[in-house]
Each structure stands twice: as structure tokens, then as C-alpha cells.
KOLNU-119905 format. One record per residue (C-alpha): y negated, x, z; residue in one letter. Coordinates in steps of 0.1 Angstrom, whole numbers, padded with zeros to 4 digits, always signed. Layout:
N
YXZA
...
***
This chain:
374
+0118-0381+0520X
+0156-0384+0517X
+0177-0363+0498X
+0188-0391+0482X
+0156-0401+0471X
+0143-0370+0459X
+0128-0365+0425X
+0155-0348+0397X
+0147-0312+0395X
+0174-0297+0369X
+0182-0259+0368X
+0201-0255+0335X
+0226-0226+0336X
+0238-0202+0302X
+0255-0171+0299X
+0252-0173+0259X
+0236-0145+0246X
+0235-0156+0208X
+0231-0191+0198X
+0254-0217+0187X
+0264-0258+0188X
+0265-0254+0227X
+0229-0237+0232X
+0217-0264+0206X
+0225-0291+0227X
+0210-0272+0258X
+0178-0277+0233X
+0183-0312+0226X
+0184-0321+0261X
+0157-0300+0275X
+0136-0315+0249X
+0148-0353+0256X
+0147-0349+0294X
+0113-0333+0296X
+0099-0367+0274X
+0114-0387+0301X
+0094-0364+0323X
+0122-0345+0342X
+0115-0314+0360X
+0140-0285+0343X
+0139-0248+0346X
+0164-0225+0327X
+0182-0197+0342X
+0195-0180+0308X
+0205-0137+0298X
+0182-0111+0297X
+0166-0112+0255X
+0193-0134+0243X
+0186-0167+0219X
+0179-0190+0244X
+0156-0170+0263X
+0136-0169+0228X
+0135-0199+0226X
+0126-0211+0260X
+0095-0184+0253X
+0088-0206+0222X
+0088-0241+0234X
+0070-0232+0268X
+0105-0240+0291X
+0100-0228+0321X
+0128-0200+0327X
+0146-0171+0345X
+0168-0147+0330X
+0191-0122+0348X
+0214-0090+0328X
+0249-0103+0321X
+0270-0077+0335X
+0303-0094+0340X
+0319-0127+0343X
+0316-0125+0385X
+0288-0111+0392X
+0271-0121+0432X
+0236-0110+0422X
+0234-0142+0397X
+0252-0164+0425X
+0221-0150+0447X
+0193-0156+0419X
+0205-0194+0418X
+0205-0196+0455X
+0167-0182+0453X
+0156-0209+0426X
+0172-0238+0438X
+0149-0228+0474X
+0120-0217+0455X
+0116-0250+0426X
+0141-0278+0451X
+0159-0282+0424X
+0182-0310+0430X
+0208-0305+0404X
+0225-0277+0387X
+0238-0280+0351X
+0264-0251+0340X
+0267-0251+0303X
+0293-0228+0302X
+0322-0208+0315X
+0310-0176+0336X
+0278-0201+0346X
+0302-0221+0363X
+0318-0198+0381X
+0285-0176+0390X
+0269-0214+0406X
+0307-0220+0421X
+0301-0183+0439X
+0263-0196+0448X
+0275-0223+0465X
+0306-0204+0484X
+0287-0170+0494X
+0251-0183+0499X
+0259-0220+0513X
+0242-0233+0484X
+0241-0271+0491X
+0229-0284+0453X
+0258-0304+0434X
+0268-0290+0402X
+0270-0307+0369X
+0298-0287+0349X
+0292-0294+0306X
+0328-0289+0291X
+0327-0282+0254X
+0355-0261+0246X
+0390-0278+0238X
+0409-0246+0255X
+0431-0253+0280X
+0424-0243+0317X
+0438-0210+0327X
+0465-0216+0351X
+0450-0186+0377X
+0439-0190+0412X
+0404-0180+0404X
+0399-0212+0375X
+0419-0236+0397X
+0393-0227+0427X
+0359-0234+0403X
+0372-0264+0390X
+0383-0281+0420X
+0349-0264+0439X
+0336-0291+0463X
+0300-0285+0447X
+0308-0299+0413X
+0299-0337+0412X
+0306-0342+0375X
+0324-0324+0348X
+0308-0338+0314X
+0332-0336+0290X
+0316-0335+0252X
+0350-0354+0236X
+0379-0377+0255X
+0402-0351+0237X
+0388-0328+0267X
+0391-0350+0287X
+0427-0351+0284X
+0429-0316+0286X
+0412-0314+0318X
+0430-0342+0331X
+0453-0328+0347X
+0436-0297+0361X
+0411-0315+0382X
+0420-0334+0414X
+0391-0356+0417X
+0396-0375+0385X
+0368-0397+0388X
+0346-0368+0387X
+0355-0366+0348X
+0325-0383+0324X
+0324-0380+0283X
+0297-0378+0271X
+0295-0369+0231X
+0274-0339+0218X
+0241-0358+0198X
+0224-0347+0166X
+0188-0349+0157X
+0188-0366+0126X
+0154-0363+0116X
+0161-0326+0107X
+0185-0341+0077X
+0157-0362+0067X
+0137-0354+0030X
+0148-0321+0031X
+0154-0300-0001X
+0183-0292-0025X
+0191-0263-0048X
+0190-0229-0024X
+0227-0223-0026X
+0227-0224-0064X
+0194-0209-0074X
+0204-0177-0046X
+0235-0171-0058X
+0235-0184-0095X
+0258-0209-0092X
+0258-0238-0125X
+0250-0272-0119X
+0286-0282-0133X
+0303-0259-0106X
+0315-0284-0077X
+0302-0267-0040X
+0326-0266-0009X
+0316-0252+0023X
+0320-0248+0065X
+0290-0241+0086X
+0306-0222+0121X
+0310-0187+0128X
+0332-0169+0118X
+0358-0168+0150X
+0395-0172+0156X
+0393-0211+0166X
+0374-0222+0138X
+0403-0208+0114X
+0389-0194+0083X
+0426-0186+0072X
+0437-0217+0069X
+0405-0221+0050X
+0412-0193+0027X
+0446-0206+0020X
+0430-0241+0011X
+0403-0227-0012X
+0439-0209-0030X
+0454-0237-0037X
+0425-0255-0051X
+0422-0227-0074X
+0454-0225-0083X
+0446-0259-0097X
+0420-0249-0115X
+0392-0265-0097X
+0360-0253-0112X
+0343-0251-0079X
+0326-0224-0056X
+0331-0219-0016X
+0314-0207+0010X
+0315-0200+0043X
+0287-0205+0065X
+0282-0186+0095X
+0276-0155+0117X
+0304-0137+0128X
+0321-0146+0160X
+0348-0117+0158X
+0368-0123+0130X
+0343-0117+0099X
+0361-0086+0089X
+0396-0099+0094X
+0382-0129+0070X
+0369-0104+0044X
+0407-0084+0046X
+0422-0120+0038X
+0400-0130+0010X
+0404-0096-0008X
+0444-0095+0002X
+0443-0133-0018X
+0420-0116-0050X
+0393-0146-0038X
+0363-0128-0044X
+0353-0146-0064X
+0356-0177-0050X
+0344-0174-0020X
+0309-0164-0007X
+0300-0154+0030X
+0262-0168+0034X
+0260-0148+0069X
+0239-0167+0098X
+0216-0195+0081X
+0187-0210+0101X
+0182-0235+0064X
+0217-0257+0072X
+0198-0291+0064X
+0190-0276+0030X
+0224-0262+0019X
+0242-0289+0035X
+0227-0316+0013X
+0240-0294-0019X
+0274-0295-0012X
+0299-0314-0028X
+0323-0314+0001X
+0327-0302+0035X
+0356-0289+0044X
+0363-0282+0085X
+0394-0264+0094X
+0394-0255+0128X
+0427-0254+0149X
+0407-0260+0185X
+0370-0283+0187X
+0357-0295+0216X
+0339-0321+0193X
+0323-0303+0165X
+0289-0306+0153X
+0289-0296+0123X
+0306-0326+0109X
+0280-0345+0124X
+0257-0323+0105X
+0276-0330+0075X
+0276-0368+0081X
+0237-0365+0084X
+0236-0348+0051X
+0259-0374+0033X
+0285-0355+0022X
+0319-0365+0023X
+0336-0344+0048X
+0378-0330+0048X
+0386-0317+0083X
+0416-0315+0106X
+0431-0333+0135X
+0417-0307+0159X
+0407-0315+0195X
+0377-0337+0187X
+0371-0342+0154X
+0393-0375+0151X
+0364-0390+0178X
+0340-0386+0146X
+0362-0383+0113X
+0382-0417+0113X
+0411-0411+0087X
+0399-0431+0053X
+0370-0442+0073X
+0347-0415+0079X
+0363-0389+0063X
+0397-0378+0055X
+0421-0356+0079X
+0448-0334+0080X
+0471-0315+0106X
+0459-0285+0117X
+0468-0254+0093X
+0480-0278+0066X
+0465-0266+0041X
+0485-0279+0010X
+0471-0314+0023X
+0433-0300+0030X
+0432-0296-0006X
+0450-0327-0016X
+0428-0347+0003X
+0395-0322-0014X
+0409-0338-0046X
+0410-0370-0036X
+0375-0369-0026X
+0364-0358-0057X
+0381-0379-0078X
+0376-0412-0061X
+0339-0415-0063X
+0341-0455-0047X
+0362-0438-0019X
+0333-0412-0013X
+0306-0435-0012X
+0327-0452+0016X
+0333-0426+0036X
+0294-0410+0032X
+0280-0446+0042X
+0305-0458+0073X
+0299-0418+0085X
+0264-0424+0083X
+0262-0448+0103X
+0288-0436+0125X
+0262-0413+0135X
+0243-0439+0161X
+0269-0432+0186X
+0256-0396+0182X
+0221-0393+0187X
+0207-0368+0209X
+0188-0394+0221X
+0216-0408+0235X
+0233-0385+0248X
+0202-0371+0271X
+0204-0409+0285X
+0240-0406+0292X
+0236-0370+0311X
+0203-0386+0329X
+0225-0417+0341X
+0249-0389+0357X
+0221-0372+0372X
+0209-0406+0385X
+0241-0413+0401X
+0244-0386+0417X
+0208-0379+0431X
+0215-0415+0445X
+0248-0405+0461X
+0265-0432+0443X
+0305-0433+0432X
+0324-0454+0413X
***
């Protein structure tokens, strides 16, 4: 049989040793692909999330001990699978599992194109070593989960044709019936107290200050409302904490930690508020729209791709706060202009589905097992 004509065997590829947006979409299209009947396997770290959850859903897996970002014994282990399953496409979700398949294919001849998932709005480091993976010969496709990295990348990457978005997809069925209440019965909140929240960990890109300083202002308005932040921490919960007790919030504002119920506390807020400074596209607001409530968020990488300004949402630059909480009150206030923006991001979402994003990705794979360009 001809390489060309060879069933899709896909070895997925994650350094991630907790889990976030990017190992959830990793889920989704494991899940999707394997109903279209596409052989996967999983080569993921040594007792992190996604190894549980491969364990759980029966994903046939690998795992190897994450001891640094270059490290030739995973380059070797890929080499190995891709022999021992003829697997016929590599997918790197990340940033060191690009560069340990890059060093697979350099050191050990490995001769399986690479399919590089870009979800991160950072721009590439201008050293020898980044310029090398992402110009590598092996990579095919670099899937790009927003055009706003796209544009990024743009100019980084010789082979421009080699650049594909495809948008990160939600399940929606997970948003469906479920129930309200938990946020005010666990922390005795009144019914007349308005909710506002952000579901991400708690890390520098996701800008919890700028949050902070929003949740000031709308309390120096007197805005009988309660906050909270949603989310593990990704480095920066105790410089968070420091900032809320430097601004005498307290009070105000509640840390819920990591939450596995987001369906069910989502559908109880009163507004979402999203004020990263860097997205690669930013799930959660797709969350939000699934939940049907009204979301505030900023111009940040891709969030305008989902939030259409007095569409879907409302925006502001990034680190405004003084219009973040402007455009909170306008929310609140204009109950015609909330039902517009809940229903068009609603059905906004169809251009989200996880559904159809696994198509997408399987159309790339398609083209390329086919040796097809554009």
C-alpha cells in the first residue's frame, strides 16, 4: 500500500501536566475522531491530568517523566511509537511537544509529518532554537486556534501556506438542563445580590488585576453585587490575594479555587466578565455564551473572533478597566440589550462546536495523508 494511501493513525503529543482549555480540546477531539473511527494513541507526562483521563475513557496511551523542555529520550520514545503503531501523523499540542517531535524527526530520521496546534497568542521567541522548530521540514500544518494567531505567526514561518485556523469547539450539551443556585447557597450570597465572575486560572495573561481594579470601581459605585474568580492557580494566586487585600476587597471578591461544576455556576451569574491581556481564543466565553449570560471582555488576541462589539457581547481595550465596568453597567441596566447579546452569542456558538472543529483537523489530516497542497 502507498504511503499515501495508508489509513490515519494519529499520535497526539502533551507536555501538560495539569489540565486546562488546551487539554480539553485534546478531549474533544480524541472523542470526535475515535466516532469517526480514527486510530489515535496519546503520548502524555508521567500521572498528570491527561494521563487520568486517558486511564478513564480507555485512550490508548504512553507517558514518559517530563524532565526538561529538550529532552532526546522523548524524541526517541516517539521515534519507537510511530515504528511500533505506523502512525501516520503526529499532533503536538503544545510547546516542548513540538520541539521533543522536531528533535524525533532530526536525531532519529523520523519520517512522520507533524501537525503543530497553536493556542497561545505569545509571540515567537526570536532565538535560533524556535526559529529551527517552526520552520522544521517535518511540520505539514500549524493549526492555529484564532486568525489573531495567525497573524502573529505570520511572519515567523516561511511556508505560509502551511498556516490553517481552525477555532477551539465547545460541547454544548454540557450547558444543557443543568442546575442553578451552588454559588449562592455555598457561600450565602442573597438572591437580590447581582453575581459577576471569570472562569481561568489564576496566571499573569489572564490579568486578574485589571480585574481587581474593575470590581473597584463598580464598588465604588455602589453596585450591590458579588465577584468571583474562578480558577486554580497558574502562578499568580498569591500575588492576586496581595492585590485584593492592598484594595480592602475582601469582601467583594471570592476565590472558588479549581471547579470541575462550571456549567452549574456559570448559569448563576449575572455577568461574565473576561479580562485577559493575551488569548489565543478563549473558551471560556464560549462557555459563557453556552450558559446565556451576557459576557464583558477585552480586545485580547482572540476574543473579538467570538465577542462581536454590541453583538455578542460588549468589549474593551485591554487593562481599561474604567470602561470594563462601564460597559458591566450597561449590561445590567439595558435588559433589551442583554437579551440581544445572550441570543445572537448563542447562536454564534454553531461556528464552535467541537463537532466541528474535529472535521476541520480531520480535513488537514486528510490532506496531508493524501499528499495534497493547495
Amino acid at each position: 500500500m502507498m504511503a499515501s494511501q495508508m489509513p490515519l493513525s494519529i499520535l497526539h503529543i502533551s507536555s501538560a501536566r495539569t489540565w486546562r482549555g488546551g487539554e480539553q480540546q485534546i478531549a474533544y477531539l480524541v472523542e470526535e475522531l475515535l466516532k469517526k473511527g480514527i486510530e489515535q494513541h496519546v503520548l502524555c507526562v508521567n500521572d498528570g491530568a491527561l494521563e487520568a483521563w486517558c486511564r478513564a475513557m480507555n485512550i490508548p496511551h504512553n507517558t514518559y517523566t517530563k524532565r526538561s523542555s529538550i529532552d532526546i529520550g522523548v524524541a526517541r520514545k516517539i521515534k519507537q511509537l510511530c515504528l511500533q503503531n505506523k502512525h501516520t501523523i503526529i499532533h503536538v499540542h503544545d510547546s516542548h511537544a513540538h520541539t521533543f517531535a522536531c528533535l524525533s524527526a532530526s536525531i532519529f530520521r523520523n519520517s512522520v509529518p507533524i501537525v503543530l496546534h497553536r493556542r497561545v497568542d505569545f509571540p515567537v521567541q526570536s532565538n535560533p532554537l524556535s526559529h529551527w522548530k517552526y520552520n522544521h521540514s517535518s511540520i505539514q500544518r500549524i493549526i492555529c486556534v484564532s486568525n489573531a494567531i495567525k497573524d502573529i505567526l505570520t511572519p515567523n514561518i516561511r511556508a505560509k501556506h502551511k498556516l490553517r485556523v481552525v477555532h477551539s469547539g465547545l460541547d454544548i450539551s454540557r450547558f444543557e438542563q443543568v442546575e442553578k443556585s451552588r454559588l449562592r447557597e455555598e457561600f450565602d450570597i442573597p438572591k437580590e445580590r447581582i453575581l459577576i465572575g471569570k472562569v481561568a486560572a489564576i496566571a499573569a495573561h489572564k490579568d486578574y488585576f485589571t480585574f481587581v481594579d474593575t470590581v473597584e470601581r463598580l464598588v465604588k459605585m455602589d453596585l450591590n453585587a458579588t465577584y468571583f474568580i474562578i480558577g486554580g492557580d497558574g502562578g499568580e494566586q498569591a500575588a492576586i490575594e496581595n492585590y485584593i487585600a492592598a484594595k480592602q476587597l475582601q469582601n467583594h471578591i471570592i476565590l472558588t479555587g479549581f471547579r470541575s461544576d462550571i456549567p452549574a455556576i456559570l448559569a448563576e451569574l449575572d455577568v461574565f466578565l473576561f479580562t485577559s491581556k493575551e488569548e489565543g481564543l478563549g473558551t471560556s466565553v464560549l462557555d459563557a455564551f453556552a450558559s446565556r449570560v451576557p459576557v464583558v471582555a477585552t480586545r485580547a488576541g482572540g476574543i473579538p473572533e467570538m465577542v462581536v462589539h454590541e453583538q455578542t457581547g460588549l468589549l474593551a481595550n485591554i487593562g481599561d478597566a474604567e470602561t470594563l465596568a462601564t460597559q458591566v453597567l450597561r449590561i445590567l441596566k439595558d435588559t433589551n440589550l442583554q437579551q440581544k447579546l445572550v441570543e445572537n452569542a448563542y447562536l454564534k456558538l454553531e461556528a464552535f462546536t467541537k463537532e466541528k472543529m474535529a472535521t476541520n483537523i480531520l480535513a488537514i489530516y486528510q490532506e496531508i495523508n493524501g499528499h495534497s497542497r493547495p
